[in-house]
N, C-alpha and C positions, 0 to 999 in steps of 0.2 A: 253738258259739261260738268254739272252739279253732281248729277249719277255718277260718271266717270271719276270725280274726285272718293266720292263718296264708296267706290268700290274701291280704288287704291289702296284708301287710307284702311280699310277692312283687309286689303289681302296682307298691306303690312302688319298690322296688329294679329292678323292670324300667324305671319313667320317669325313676329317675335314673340308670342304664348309658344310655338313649336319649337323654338329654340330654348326659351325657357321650362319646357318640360323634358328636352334633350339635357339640358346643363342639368336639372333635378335628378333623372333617370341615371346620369353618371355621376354623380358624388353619392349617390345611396349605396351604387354598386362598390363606388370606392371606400365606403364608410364600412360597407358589410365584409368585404374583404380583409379590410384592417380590423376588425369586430374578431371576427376568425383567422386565429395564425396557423399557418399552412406547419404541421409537422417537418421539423427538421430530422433527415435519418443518417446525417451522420453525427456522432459522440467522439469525446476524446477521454481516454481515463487517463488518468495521472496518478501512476503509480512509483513503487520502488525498485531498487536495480533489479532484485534475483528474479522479480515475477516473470520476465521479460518473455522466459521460453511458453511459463506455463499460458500465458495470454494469449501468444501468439495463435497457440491451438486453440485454446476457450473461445477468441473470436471468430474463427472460422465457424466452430461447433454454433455457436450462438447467431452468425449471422444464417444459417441453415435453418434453423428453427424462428427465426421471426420470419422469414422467408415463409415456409411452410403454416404456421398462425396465421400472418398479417396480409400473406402476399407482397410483401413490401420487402426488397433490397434494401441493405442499410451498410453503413462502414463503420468502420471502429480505427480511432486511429490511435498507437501507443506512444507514452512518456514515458521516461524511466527515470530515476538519480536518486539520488539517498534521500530517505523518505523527507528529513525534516525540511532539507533542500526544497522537495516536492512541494511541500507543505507550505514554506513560504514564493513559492514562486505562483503558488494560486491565490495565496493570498495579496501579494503582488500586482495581478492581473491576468494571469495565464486562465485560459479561456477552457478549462478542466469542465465536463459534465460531471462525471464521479472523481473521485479517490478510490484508490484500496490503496491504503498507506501500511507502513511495518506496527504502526502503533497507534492507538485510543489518542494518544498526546496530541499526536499531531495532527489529527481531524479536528479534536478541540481546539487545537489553537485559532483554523479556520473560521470555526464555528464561533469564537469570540470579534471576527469582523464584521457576524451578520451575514454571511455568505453561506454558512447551512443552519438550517432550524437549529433550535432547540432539542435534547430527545432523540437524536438522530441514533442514539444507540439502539433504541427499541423498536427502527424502523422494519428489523429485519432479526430472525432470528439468531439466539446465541449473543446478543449483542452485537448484533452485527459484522460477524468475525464466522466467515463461512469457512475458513478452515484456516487451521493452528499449525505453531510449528515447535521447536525445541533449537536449543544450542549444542552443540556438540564438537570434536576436533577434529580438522583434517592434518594428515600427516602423508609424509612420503614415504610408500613401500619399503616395508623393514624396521620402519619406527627407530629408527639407530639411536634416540637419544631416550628408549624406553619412555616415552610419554603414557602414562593411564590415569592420571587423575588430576584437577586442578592443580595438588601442591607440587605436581614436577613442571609446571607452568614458570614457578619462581626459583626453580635451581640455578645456579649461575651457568654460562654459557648456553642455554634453551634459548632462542629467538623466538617472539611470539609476534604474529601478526593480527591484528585487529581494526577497523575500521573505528572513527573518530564522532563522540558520542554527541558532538556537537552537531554534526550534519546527518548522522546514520543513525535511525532506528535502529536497527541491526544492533548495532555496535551498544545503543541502550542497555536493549535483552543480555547481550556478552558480560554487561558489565555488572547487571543483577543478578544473574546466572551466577558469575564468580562469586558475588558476594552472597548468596545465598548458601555457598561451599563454604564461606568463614563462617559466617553465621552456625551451622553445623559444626567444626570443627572445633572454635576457639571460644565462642561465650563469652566476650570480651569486647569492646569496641575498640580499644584501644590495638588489640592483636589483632584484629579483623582488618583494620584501615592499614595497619601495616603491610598483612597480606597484599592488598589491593597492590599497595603502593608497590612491592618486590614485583608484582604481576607486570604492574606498570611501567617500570624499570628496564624491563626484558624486550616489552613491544619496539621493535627497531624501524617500522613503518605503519602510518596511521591515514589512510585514504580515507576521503570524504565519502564512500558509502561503499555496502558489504563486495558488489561487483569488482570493484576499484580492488580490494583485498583478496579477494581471490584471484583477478590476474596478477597482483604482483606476488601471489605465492608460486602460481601454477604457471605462469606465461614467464615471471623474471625471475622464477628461482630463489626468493628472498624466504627467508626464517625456514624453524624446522615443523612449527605448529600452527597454524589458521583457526583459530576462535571461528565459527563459522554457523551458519542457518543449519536448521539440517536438511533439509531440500538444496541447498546451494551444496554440502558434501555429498549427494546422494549423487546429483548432476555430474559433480567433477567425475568421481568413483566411474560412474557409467562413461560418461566423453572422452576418460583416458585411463581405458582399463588396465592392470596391472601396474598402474603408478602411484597409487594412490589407495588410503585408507582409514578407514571413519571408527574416530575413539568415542566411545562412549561414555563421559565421565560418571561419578557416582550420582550426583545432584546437580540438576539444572532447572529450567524455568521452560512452565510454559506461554510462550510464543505466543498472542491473539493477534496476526495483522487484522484492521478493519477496514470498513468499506462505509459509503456513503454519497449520495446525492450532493453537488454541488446545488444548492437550491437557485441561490438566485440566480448563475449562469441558464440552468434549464428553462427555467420561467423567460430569462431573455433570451434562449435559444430556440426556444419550442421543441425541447428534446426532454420535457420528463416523463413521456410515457417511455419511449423507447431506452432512458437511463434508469428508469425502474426496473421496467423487464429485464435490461443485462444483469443488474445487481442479483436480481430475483434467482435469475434463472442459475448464480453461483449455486444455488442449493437445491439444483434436480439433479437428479440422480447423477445422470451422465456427467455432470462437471464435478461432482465430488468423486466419481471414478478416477477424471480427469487429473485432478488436486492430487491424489494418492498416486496415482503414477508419474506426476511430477517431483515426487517428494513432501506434498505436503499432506498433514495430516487433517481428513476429512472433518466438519464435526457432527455431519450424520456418523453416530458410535455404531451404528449396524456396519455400514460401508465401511470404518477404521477400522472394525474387526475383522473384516474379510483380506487388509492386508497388514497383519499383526504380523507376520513374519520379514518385513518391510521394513515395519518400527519399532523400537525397542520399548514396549509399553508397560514394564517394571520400572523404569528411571524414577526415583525420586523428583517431583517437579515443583518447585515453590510458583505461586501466583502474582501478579500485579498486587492482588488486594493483601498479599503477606507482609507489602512495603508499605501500603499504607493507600494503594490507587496510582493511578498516574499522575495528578495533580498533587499530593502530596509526594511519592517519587521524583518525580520532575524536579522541581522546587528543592528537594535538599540533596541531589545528588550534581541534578546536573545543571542548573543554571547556573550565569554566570556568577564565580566566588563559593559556588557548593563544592560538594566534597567531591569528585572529577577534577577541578580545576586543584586544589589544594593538595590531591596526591601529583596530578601531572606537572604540577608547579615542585613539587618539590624532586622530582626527576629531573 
């Protein structure tokens, strides 16, 4: 009877060591697995309106080529709206892996929540601005109201359309572009702000970002001139030919939209290897071919010279750093109470 107890109580201590090395064997498995985050392969970028088309192709292009690398299928899925829109809607909580926004501004602002590094300029070449663009005017075939240069902008009866500098990047570039033409002209601040102010007088609709403003020039017919991208005029030009046509003023600005890792969403997503290689891959070859036959201008200078007959590459072009950077631009033009609000206040 002794033996008999004396075995039992042996085969039970043998199934509970066997359970207890069952329970061990699976929380290591389950420790190791959460130790290693499985790659996430789909991204969302969150970009601006006019990129909308150029994307559409780059993520096919791009999901081809991780494909062919990695072996690995992946998606990309797109955001659009006027950049600064974009800008606080990530910051927000919109669940962005990258940016390509219209402007440096508005990644920084991001990047002031802690939600991308520090530095983020230097992640990638050119300051992370894989390819530039310029401002320029669309007009309706025939130009009937002889538009050629900023100051027929502020003639009486000219309607001008411009997207709103508060929500649109876009609309930013427009509006240092312009002032970049007084600056030129007048040597004055006093005459320069007035310029603005006539400019601004004229604008009869102001959409929260550049897409918005070109279909209410092209889709509702409204004004006689579109302050515009120039990829967004290149686009129109081609989608509705013989209606349309692209002034080139004398002095304008150059354009740097940027680009950038949403850091902390990737880290919680397990998507920055595959949101690095999309940024990256902005500057192989093929996507800067891409870029240029979208209308934007490359910033491999080999590739933009191969389509110089494309862009007008004599413009006079003032820079960001002509105003003083973005953070000082920012700050005295366009926040709120700066000089944007104080000419559109007095219209």
């Amino acid at each position: 009877m002794r033996i008999r107890q004396q075995r039992t109580r042996q085969i039970n201590i043998s199934k509970k060591m066997m359970l207890i090395c069952l329970c061990m064997i699976l929380m290591v498995s389950i420790v190791g697995c959460g130790g290693k985050k499985k790659e996430n392969l789909t991204i969302t970028n969150v970009s601006y309106d006019p990129t909308r088309e150029f994307y559409e192709k780059y993520n096919k292009d791009f999901i081809k080529y991780y494909k062919n690398k990695y072996g690995k299928k992946v998606e990309v899925i797109q955001s659009h709206g006027g950049s600064g829109s974009q800008a606080r809607s990530v910051v927000e909580g919109s669940n962005g892996d990258v940016v390509t926004l219209a402007l440096e501004h508005d990644i920084s602002l991001i990047e002031q929540t802690g939600l991308i590094n520090k530095g983020w300029q230097k992640r990638f070449s050119n300051d992370s601005a894989p390819y530039t663009s310029t401002i320029v005017f669309l007009v309706r075939k025939g130009n009937k109201k002889n538009i050629k240069d900023w100051n027929d902008l502020v003639k009486k009866g000219v309607e001008v359309i411009t997207p709103d500098p508060k929500s649109s990047g876009g609309a930013c570039w427009n509006f240092l572009a312009a002032y970049g033409y007084a600056l030129d002209t007048y040597h004055d601040q006093k005459k320069e702000e007035q310029f603005l102010t006539k400019l601004y007088q004229n604008v009869s609709v102001m959409d929260s970002g550049a897409r918005g403003s070109t279909t209410t020039f092209v889709e509702n017919k409204k004004g006689d001139v579109l302050i515009a991208w120039e990829n967004e005029a290149l686009q129109t030009v081609k989608n509705y030919p013989g209606k349309y046509e692209i002034i080139t003023p004398s002095i304008s600005i150059l354009a740097q939209p940027s680009v950038s890792l949403v850091d902390d969403n990737v880290n919680v997503n397990g998507t920055k290897k595959i949101a690095t290689e999309y940024l990256k891959y902005l500057y192989s070859d093929k996507a800067q071919k891409l870029a240029a036959e979208e209308g934007y201008r490359p910033s491999n200078q080999t590739i933009l010279k191969q389509y110089k007959d494309k862009f007008n590459l004599n413009m006079k072009l003032y820079k960001i750093s002509d105003f003083g950077g973005w953070d000082q631009a920012y700050k005295k033009y366009f926040e709120d109470g700066a000089l944007f609000d104080k000419i559109y206040t007095n219209n």
